[in-house]
C-alpha positions as CSV (number, residue, x, y, z in Angstrom):
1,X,0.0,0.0,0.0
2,X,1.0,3.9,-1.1
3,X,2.6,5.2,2.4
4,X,0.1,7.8,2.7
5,X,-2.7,5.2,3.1
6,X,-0.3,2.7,5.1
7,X,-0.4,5.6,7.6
8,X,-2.0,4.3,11.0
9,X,-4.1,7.2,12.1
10,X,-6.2,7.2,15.6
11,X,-10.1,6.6,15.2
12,X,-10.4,10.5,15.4
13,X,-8.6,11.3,12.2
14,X,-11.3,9.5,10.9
15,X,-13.8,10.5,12.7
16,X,-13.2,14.3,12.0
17,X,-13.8,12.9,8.3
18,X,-17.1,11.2,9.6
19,X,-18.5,14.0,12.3
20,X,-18.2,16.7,9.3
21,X,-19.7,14.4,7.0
22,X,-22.9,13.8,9.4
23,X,-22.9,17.3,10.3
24,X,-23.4,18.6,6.8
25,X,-25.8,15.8,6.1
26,X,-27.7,16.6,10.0
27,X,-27.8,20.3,8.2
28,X,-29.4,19.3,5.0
29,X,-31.8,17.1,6.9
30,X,-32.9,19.6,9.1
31,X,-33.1,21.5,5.8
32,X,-35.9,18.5,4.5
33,X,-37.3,17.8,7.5
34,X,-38.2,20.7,9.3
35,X,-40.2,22.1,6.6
36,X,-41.2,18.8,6.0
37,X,-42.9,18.2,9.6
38,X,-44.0,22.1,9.1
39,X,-45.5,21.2,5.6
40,X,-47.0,17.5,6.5
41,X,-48.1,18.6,10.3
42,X,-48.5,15.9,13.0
43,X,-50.7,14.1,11.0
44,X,-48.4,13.5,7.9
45,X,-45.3,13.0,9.9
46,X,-47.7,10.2,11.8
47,X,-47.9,8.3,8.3
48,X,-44.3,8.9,7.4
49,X,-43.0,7.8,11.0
50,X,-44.9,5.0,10.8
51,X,-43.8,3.5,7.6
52,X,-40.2,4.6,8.8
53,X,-40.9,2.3,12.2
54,X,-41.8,-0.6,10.1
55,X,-38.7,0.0,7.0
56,X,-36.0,0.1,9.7
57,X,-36.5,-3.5,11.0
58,X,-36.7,-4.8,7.8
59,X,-33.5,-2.5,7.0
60,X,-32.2,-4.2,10.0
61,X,-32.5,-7.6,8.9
62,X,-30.8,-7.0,5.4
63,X,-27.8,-4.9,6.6
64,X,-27.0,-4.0,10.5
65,X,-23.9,-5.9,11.7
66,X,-22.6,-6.7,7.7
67,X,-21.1,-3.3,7.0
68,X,-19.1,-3.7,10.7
69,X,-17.8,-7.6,9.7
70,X,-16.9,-6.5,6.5
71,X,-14.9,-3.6,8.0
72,X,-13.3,-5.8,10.9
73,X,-11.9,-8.2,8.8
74,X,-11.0,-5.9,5.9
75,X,-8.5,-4.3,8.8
76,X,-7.7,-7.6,9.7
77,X,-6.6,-8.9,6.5
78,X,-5.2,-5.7,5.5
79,X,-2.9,-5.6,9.1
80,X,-2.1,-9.0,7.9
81,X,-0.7,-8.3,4.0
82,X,-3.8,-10.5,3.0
83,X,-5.0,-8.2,0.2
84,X,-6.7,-11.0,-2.1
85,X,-8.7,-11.7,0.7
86,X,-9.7,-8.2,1.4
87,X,-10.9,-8.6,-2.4
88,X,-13.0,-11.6,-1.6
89,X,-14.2,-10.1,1.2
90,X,-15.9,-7.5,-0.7
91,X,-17.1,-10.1,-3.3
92,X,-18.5,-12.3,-0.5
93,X,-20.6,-9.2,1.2
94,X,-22.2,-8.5,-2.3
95,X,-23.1,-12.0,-2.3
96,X,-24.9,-11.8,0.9
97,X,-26.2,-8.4,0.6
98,X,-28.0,-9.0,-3.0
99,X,-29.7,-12.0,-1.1
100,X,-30.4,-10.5,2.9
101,X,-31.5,-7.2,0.3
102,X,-33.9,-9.3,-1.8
103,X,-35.7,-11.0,1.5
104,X,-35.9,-7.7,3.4
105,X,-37.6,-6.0,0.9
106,X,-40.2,-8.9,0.1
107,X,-40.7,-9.0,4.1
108,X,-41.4,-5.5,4.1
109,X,-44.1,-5.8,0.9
110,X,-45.8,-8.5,3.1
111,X,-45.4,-6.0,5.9
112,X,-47.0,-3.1,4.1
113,X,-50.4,-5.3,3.0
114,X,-50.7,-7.1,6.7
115,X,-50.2,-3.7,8.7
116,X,-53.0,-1.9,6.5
117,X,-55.9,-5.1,6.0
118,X,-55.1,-5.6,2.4
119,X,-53.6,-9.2,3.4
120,X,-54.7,-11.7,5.9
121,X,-54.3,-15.0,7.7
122,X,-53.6,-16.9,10.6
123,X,-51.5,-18.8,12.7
124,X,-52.0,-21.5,15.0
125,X,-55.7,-19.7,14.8
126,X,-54.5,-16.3,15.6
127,X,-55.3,-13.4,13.2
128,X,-52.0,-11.7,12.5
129,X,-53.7,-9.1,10.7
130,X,-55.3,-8.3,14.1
131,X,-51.7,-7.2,15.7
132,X,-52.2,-4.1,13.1
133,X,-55.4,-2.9,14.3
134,X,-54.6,0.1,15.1
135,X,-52.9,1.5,12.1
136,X,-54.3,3.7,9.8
137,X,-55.1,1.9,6.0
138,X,-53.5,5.0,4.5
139,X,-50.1,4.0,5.8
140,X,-49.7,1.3,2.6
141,X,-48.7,3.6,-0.1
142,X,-46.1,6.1,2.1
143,X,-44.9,2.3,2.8
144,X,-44.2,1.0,-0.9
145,X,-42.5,4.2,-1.3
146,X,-39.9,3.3,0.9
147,X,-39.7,0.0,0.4
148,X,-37.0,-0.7,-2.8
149,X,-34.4,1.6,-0.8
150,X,-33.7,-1.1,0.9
151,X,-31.6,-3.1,-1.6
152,X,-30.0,0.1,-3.1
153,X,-28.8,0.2,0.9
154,X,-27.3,-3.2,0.7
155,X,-25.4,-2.8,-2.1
156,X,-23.5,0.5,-0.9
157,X,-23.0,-0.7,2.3
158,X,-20.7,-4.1,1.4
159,X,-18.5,-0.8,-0.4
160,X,-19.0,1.5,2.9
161,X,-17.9,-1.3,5.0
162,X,-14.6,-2.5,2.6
163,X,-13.3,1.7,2.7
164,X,-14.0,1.7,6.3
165,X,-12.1,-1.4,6.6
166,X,-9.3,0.4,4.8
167,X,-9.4,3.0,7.4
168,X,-10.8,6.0,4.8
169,X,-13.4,7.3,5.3
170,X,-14.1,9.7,2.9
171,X,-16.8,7.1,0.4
172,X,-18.9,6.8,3.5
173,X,-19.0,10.6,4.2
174,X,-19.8,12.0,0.8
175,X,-22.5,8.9,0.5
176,X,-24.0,10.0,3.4
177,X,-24.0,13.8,2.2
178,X,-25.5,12.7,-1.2
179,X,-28.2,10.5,1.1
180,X,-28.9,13.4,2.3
181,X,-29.2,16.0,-0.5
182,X,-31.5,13.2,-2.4
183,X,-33.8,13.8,0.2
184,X,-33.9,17.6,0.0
185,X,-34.0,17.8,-3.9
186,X,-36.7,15.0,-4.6
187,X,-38.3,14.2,-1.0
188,X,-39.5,17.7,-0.4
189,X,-40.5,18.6,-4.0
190,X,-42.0,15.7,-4.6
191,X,-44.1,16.0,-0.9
192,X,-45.3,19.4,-2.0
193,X,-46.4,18.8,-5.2
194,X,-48.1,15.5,-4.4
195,X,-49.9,17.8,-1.3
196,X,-51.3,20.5,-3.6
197,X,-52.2,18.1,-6.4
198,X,-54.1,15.7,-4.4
199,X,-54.3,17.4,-0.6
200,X,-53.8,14.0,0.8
201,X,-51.1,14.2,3.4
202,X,-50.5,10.5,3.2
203,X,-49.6,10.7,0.0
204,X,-47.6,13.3,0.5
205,X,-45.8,11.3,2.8
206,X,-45.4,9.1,0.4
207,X,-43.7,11.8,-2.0
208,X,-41.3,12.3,0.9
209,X,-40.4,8.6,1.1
210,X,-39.4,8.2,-2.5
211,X,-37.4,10.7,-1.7
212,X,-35.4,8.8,0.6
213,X,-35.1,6.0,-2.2
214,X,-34.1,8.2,-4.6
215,X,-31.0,9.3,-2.3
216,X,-30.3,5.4,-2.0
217,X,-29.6,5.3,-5.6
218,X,-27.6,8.0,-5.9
219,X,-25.2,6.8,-3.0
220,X,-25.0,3.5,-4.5
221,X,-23.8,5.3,-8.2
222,X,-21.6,6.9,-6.0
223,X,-19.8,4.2,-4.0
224,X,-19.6,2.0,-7.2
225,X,-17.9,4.8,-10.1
226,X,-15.7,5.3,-6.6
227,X,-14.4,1.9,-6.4
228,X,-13.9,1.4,-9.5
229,X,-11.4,4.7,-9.9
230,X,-9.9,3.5,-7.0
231,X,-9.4,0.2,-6.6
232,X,-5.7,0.0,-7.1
233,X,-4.8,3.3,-4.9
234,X,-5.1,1.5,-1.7
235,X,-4.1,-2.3,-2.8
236,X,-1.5,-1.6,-5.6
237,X,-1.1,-4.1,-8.1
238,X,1.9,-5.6,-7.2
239,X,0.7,-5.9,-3.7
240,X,-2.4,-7.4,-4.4
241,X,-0.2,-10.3,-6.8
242,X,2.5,-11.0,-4.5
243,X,-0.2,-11.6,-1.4
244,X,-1.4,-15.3,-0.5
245,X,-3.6,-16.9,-2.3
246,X,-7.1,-17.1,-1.0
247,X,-9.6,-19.2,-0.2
248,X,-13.0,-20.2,-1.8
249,X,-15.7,-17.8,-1.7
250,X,-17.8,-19.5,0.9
251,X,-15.0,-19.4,3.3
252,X,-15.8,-15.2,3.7
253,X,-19.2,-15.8,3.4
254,X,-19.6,-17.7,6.3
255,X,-16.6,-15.6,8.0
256,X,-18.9,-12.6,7.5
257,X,-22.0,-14.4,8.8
258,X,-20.2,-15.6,11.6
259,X,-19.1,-12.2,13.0
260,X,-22.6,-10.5,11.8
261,X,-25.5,-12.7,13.4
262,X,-25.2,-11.6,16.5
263,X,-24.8,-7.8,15.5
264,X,-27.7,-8.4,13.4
265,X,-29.5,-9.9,16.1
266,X,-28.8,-6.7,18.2
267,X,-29.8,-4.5,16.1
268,X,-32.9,-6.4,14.7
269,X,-34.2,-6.8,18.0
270,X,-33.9,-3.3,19.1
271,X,-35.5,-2.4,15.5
272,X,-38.1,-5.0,16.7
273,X,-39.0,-3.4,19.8
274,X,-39.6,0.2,18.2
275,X,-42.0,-2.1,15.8
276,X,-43.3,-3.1,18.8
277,X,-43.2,0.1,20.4
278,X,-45.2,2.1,17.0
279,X,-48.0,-0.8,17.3
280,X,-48.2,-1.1,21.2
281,X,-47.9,3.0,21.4
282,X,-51.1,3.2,19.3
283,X,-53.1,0.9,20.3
284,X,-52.2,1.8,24.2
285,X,-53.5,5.3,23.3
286,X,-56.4,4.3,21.6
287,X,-56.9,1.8,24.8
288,X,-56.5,5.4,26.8
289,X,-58.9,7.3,24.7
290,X,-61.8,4.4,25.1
291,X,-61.2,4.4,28.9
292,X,-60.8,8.1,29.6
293,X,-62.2,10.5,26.6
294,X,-62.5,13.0,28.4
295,X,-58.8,13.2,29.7
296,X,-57.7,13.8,26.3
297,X,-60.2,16.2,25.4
298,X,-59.2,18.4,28.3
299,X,-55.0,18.0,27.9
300,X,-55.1,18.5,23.8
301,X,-58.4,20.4,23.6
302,X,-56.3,22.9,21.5
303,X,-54.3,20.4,19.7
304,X,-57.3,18.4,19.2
305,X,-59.3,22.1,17.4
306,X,-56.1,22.6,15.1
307,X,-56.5,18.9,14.0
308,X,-60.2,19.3,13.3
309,X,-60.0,22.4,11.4
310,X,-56.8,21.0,9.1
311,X,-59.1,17.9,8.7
312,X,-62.4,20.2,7.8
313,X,-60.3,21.9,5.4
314,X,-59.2,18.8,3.4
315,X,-63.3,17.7,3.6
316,X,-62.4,15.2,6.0
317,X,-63.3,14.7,9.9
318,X,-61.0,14.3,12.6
319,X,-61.4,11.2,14.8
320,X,-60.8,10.8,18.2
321,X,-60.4,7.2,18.5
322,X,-58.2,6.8,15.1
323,X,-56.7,9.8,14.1
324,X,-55.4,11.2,17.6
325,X,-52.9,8.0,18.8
326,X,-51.1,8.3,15.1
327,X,-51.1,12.1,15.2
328,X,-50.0,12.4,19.2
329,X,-47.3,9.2,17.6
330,X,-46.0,11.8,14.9
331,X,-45.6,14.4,17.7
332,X,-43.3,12.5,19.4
333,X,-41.7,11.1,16.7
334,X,-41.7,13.9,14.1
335,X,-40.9,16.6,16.8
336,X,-39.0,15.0,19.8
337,X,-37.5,12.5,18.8
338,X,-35.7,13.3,15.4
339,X,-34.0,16.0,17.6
340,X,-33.1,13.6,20.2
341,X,-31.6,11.4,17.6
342,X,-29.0,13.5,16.5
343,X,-26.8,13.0,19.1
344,X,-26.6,9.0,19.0
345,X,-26.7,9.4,15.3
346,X,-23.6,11.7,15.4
347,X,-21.8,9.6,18.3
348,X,-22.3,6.7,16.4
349,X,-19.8,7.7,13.6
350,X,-17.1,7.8,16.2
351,X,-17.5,4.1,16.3
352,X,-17.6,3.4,12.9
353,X,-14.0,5.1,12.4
354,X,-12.8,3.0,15.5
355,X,-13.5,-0.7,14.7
356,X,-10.2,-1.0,11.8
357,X,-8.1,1.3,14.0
358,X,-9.2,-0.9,17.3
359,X,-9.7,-4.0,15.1
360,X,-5.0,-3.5,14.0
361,X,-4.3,-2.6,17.9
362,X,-6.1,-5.8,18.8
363,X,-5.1,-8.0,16.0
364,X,-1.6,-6.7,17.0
365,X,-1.8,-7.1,20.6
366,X,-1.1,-3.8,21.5
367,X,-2.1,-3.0,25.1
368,X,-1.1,0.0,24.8
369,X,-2.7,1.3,21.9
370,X,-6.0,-0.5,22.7
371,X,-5.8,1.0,26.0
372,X,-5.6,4.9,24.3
373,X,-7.8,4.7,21.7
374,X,-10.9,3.0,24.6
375,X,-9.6,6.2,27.0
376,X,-9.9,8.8,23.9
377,X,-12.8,7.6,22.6
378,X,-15.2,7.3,25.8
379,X,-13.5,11.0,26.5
380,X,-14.3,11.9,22.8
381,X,-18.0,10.6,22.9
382,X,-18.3,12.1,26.8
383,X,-17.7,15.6,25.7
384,X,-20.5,15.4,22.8
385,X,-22.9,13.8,24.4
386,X,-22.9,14.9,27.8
387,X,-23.4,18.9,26.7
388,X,-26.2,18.2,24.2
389,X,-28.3,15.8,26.0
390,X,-28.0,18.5,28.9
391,X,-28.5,21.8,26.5
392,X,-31.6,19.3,25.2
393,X,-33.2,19.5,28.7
394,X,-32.6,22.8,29.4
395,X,-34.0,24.0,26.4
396,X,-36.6,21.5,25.0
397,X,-39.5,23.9,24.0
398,X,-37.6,26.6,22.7
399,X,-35.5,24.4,20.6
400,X,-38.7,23.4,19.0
401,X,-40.1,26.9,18.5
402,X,-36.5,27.9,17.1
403,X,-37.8,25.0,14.3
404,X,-40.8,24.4,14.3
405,X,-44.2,26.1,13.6
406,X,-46.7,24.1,15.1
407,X,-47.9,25.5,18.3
408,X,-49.9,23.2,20.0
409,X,-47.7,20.2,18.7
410,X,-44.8,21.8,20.2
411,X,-46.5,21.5,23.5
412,X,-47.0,17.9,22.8
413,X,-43.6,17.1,21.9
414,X,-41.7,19.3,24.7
415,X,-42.2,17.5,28.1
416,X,-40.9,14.7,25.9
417,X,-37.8,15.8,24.1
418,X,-36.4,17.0,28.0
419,X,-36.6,13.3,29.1
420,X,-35.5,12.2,25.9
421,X,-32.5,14.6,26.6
422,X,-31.1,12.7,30.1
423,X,-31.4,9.5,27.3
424,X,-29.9,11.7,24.3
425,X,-26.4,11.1,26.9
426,X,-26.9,7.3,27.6
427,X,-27.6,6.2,24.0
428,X,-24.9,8.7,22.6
429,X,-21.8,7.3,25.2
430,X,-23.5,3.7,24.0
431,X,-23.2,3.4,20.3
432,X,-19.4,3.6,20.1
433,X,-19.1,1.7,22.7
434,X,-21.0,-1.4,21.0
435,X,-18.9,-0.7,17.8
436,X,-15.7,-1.0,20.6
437,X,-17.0,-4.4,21.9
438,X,-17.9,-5.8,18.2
439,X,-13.8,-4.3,17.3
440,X,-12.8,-6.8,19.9
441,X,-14.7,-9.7,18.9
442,X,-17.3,-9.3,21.5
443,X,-20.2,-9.0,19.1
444,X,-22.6,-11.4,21.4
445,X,-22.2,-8.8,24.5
446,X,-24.6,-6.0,23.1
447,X,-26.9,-8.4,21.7
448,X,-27.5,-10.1,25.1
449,X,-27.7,-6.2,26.6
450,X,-30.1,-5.1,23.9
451,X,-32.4,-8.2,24.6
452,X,-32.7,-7.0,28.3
453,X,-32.9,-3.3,27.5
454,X,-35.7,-4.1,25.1
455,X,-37.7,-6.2,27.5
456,X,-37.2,-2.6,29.8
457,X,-38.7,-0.7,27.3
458,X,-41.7,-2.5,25.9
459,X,-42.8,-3.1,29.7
460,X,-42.2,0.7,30.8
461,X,-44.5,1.9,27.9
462,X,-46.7,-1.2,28.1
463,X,-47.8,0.2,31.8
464,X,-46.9,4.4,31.1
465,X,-49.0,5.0,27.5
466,X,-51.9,2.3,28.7
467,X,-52.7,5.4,31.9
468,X,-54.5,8.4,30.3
469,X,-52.9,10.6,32.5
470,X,-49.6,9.9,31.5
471,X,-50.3,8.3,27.6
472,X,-47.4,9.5,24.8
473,X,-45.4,11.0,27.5
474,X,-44.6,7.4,28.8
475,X,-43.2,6.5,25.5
476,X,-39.6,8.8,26.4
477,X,-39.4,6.8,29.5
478,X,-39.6,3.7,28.8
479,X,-36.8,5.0,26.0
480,X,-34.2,5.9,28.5
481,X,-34.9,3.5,31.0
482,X,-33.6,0.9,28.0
483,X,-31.1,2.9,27.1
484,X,-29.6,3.6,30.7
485,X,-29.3,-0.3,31.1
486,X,-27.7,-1.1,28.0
487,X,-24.6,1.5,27.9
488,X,-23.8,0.9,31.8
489,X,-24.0,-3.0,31.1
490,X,-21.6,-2.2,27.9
491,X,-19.4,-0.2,29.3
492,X,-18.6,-2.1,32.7
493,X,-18.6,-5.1,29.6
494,X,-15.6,-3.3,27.5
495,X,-13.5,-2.6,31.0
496,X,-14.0,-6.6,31.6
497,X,-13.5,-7.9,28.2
498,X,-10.4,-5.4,26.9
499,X,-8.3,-5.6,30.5
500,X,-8.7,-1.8,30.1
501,X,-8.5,-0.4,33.4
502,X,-11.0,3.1,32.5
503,X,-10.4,6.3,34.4
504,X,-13.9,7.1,34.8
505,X,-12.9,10.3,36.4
506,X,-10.9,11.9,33.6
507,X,-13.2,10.4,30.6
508,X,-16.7,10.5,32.2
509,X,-17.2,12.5,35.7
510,X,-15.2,15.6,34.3
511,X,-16.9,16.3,31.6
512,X,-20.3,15.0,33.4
513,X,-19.6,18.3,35.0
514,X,-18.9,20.3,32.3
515,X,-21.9,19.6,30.8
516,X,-24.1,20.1,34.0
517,X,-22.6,23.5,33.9
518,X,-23.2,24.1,30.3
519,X,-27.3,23.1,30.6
520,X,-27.4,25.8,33.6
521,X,-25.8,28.5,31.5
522,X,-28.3,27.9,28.8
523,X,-31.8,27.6,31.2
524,X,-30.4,30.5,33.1
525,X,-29.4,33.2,29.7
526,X,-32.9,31.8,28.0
527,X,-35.0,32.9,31.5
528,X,-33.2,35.8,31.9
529,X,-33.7,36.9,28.3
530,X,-37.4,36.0,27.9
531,X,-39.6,38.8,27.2
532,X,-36.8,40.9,26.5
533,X,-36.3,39.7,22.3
534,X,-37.4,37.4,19.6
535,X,-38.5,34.1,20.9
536,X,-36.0,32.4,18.4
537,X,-33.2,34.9,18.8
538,X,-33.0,34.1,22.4
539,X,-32.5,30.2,21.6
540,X,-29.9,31.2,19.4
541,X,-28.0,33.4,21.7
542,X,-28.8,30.8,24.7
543,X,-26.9,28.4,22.7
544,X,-24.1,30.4,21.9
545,X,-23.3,31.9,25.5
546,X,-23.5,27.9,26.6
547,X,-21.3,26.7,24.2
548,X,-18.6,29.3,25.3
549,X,-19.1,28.3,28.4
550,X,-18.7,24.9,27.9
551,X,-15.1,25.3,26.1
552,X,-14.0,27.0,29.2
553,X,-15.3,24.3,31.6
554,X,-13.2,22.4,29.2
555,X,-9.7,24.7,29.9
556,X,-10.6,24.9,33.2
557,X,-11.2,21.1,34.0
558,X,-8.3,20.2,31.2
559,X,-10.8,17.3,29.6
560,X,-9.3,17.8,26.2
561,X,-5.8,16.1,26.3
562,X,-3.0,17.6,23.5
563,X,-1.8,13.4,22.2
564,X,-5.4,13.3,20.9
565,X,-5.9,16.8,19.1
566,X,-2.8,15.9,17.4
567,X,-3.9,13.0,15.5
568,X,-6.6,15.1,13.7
569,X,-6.0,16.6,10.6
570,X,-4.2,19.5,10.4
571,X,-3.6,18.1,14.4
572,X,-0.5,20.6,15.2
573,X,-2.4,24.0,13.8
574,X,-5.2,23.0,15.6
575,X,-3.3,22.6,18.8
576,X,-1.4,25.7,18.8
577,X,-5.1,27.6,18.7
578,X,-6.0,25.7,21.3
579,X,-3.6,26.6,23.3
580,X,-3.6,29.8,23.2
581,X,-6.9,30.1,24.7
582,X,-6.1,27.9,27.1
583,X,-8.3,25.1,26.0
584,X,-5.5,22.6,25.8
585,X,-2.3,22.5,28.2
């Protein structure tokens, strides 16, 4: 390999690569969606939730866990001057992924006409349509819009995986920034002209959805003109000839499976419980509504007027029992939650650039470097997630007035984003550190965590939703609780499992406190300012005074050590600024 690429660089060179990448595609996203949510309402967003919540599990099964083997023993082979079987590697995931792509997206067809009553039978004499009661028939078309994404996702992820696997990150980045502009260019045209042609918002919805399989294509284009201009940069020729021969196809196929079924088994049972969780949520509030009408009425009486009028204005009428649980779902899911998300989302690419890097040091047997990149990365993911999840409490409701226009939604959504917050920490320290386990060959530890989270989860809403007084604002709850369980269970896991002795204090506690202090700075500047400017402007300068804040809580505790801003790009310019205000020692 070219020296440049033989380079080993910590997870953070990479993950600068990944976190700018997200960003920019967070940016354009909040671009599409937030017009989007304003555009669709509560209502709309409830269909396209919806047929998210069911795509993702079937997503799950096709993909989750084969991008992360691929990449683990891609590092592996490459560590080990096995470059024809980084080749076969490649070929092997395409294999897999053409077939797990081809059942996920027949699954999720059979999914789409069960869920809405087009398709019925039973088993062992139970009605499986019946499990579906609660959703809405017009969820079947915003469903089918989604649904051939799903192979175009398979077949740029085996090439995700192989880069990231190779340690650059750059395909993955620009894939995920061309994901995301696919969705802005077609989603949100094709949602608006679908909603003044027809003034159906589930179609609309619809419209949005091919939007996110028209992004899917375009990655996939991407990835594969990529490849095939590079495929001799990072394997030269003469490398690739003069490494051992390798082994029959099957051999990598299974080696893939092997290292994947658990991760898939993780991640298909979380995606199983928030299948779960969109049917149970539903039917829970519709359970609510039947046993305490009147609660509702009183607590949404103005959410419930908005609704009716929208509905009268579209020649339709707005029903209690079927239209409120999928429009209160959309609030949460629409509003609270894609805010909440963020932060795991953005964590999570952290420990996507860690697995090769982590994958060499433990290949290697390199205490010491598995050792400093576990320390820097539980200190890297501490001091994002810790300050956001706070800021997230602090300033729930104005956060969603800053971006969204729906009053009486917003006041749905808010008490539910600030619990969602405290979790917003828990799931954000937890996805790197599942990508951390799986690096070290410990891919059956999350699954068995997940499993027990999920069980958590589905009882705390089971219980919360099913009491009127309490109904959607359970759901964040029983979120958390799961989500608590699983990254302390991980965490005291990776310790165990990696003979890594973690200074809690310097990695966790410090910048626990940092962040404490930065979600006090931003309650106390947006209280103090209220009434005094714009609603939106005070968010926006709430913000800004806590994030200074923050970075000097940083200086002041030393979190941010100089070894680890060093192995970014452009590592010694950045330190030197640093420095000189004090930031880093």
């Amino acid at each position: 390999m070219s020296s440049d690429i033989k380079k080993q660089q910590s997870f953070l060179h990479g993950s600068v690569i990944l976190i700018a990448a997200t960003v920019i595609a967070k940016i354009i996203g909040a671009v599409y969606r937030i017009p989007l949510t304003n555009l669709l309402d509560s209502d709309g967003m409830g269909y396209y939730s919806t047929a998210y919540d069911l795509y993702v599990p079937m997503y799950s099964i096709a993909m989750a866990g084969l991008p992360i083997a691929i990449s683990r023993m891609v590092a592996e082979y490459v560590t080990k001057s096995r470059y024809k079987d980084v080749t076969k590697t490649l070929h092997a995931a395409q294999v897999i992924f053409l077939v797990t792509g081809s059942v996920a997206f027949a699954l999720l067809i059979l999914l789409a006409f069960l869920s809405t009553g087009r398709l019925t039978f039973s088993i062992f004499g139970y009605n499986v349509g019946s499990f579906f009661e609660s959703f809405n028939s017009n969820t079947l078309i915003p469903i089918l819009a989604i649904a051939p994404s799903i192979l175009f996702c398979c077949l740029m992820s085996a090439y995700r995986g192989y880069f990231e696997g190779l340690g650059n990150m750059t395909p993955t980045g620009v894939s995920e920034v061309i994901e995301a502009s696919g969705k802005l260019l077609f989603g949100y045209t094709l949602a608006l002209f679908v909603l003044k042609t027809t003034g159906n918002t589930f179609y609309a919805a619809a419209g949005a959805l091919i939007g996110v399989t028209i992004g899917e294509v375009f990655c996939t284009l991407y990835l594969f003109i990529f490849y095939k201009r590079t495929r001799w940069k990072y394997i030269t020729r003469e490398e690739y000839d003069n490494s051992p021969e390798p082994g029959k196809l099957k051999k990598y196929i299974y080696a893939i499976i092997l290292i994947a079924i658990p991760i898939v088994l993780g991640s298909l049972v979380n995606h199983i419980t928030s299948l779960i969780d969109v049917v149970m949520v539903q039917k829970q509030l519709a359970n609510g509504i039947r046993k305490a009408p009147e609660i509702f009425e009183t607590n949404y009486a103005v959410y419930i007027k908005d609704m009716a009028e929208k509905y009268a204005k579209e020649n339709k009428e707005f029903s209690l029992l079927s239209d409120l649980p999928v429009s209160l779902y959309g609030c949460h899911r629409g509003f609270a939650f894609s805010i909440y998300n963020l932060i795991p989302v953005l964590t999570s690419t952290l420990g996507v650039s860690a697995i090769p890097v982590l994958a060499r040091a433990w290949t290697l047997k390199d205490k010491k470097a598995v050792r400093a990149n576990i320390q820097t990365m539980l200190r890297t993911v501490a001091i994002i997630a810790i300050p956001c999840g706070f800021g997230i409490i602090a300033l729930a409701k104005p956060i969603l007035s800053l971006l969204y226009s729906s009053k009486s939604a917003i006041d749905i959504a808010a008490p539910n984003l600030q619990i969602l917050g405290l979790c917003a920490i828990f799931a954000g320290i937890n996805a790197p550190l599942v990508n951390m386990l799986q690096a070290i060959g410990k891919v059956s530890i999350p699954l068995k965590n997940i499993a027990i989270g999920a069980v958590l989860k589905i009882v705390c809403n089971f219980i919360l939703v099913g009491v009127p007084e309490i109904n959607i604002h359970g759901v964040p709850v029983g979120t958390t609780v799961c989500y608590a369980f699983i990254c302390i269970a991980n965490l005291f896991a990776l310790a165990k499992y990696s003979n890594v002795r973690v200074d809690y204090y310097s990695t966790l506690i410090k910048p626990l406190f940092a962040g404490i202090g930065c979600g006090v700075v931003a309650y106390s500047v947006n209280y103090v300012l209220r009434g005094t400017l714009p609603e939106r402007l005070i968010t926006v300068a709430s913000i800004a005074v806590a994030g200074l804040c923050y970075l000097a809580l940083l200086a002041l505790f030393n979190i941010i050590k100089e070894e680890d801003v060093l192995t970014l790009p452009m590592g010694e310019k950045i330190c030197i600024i640093l420095k000189k205000f004090k930031i880093v020692r």
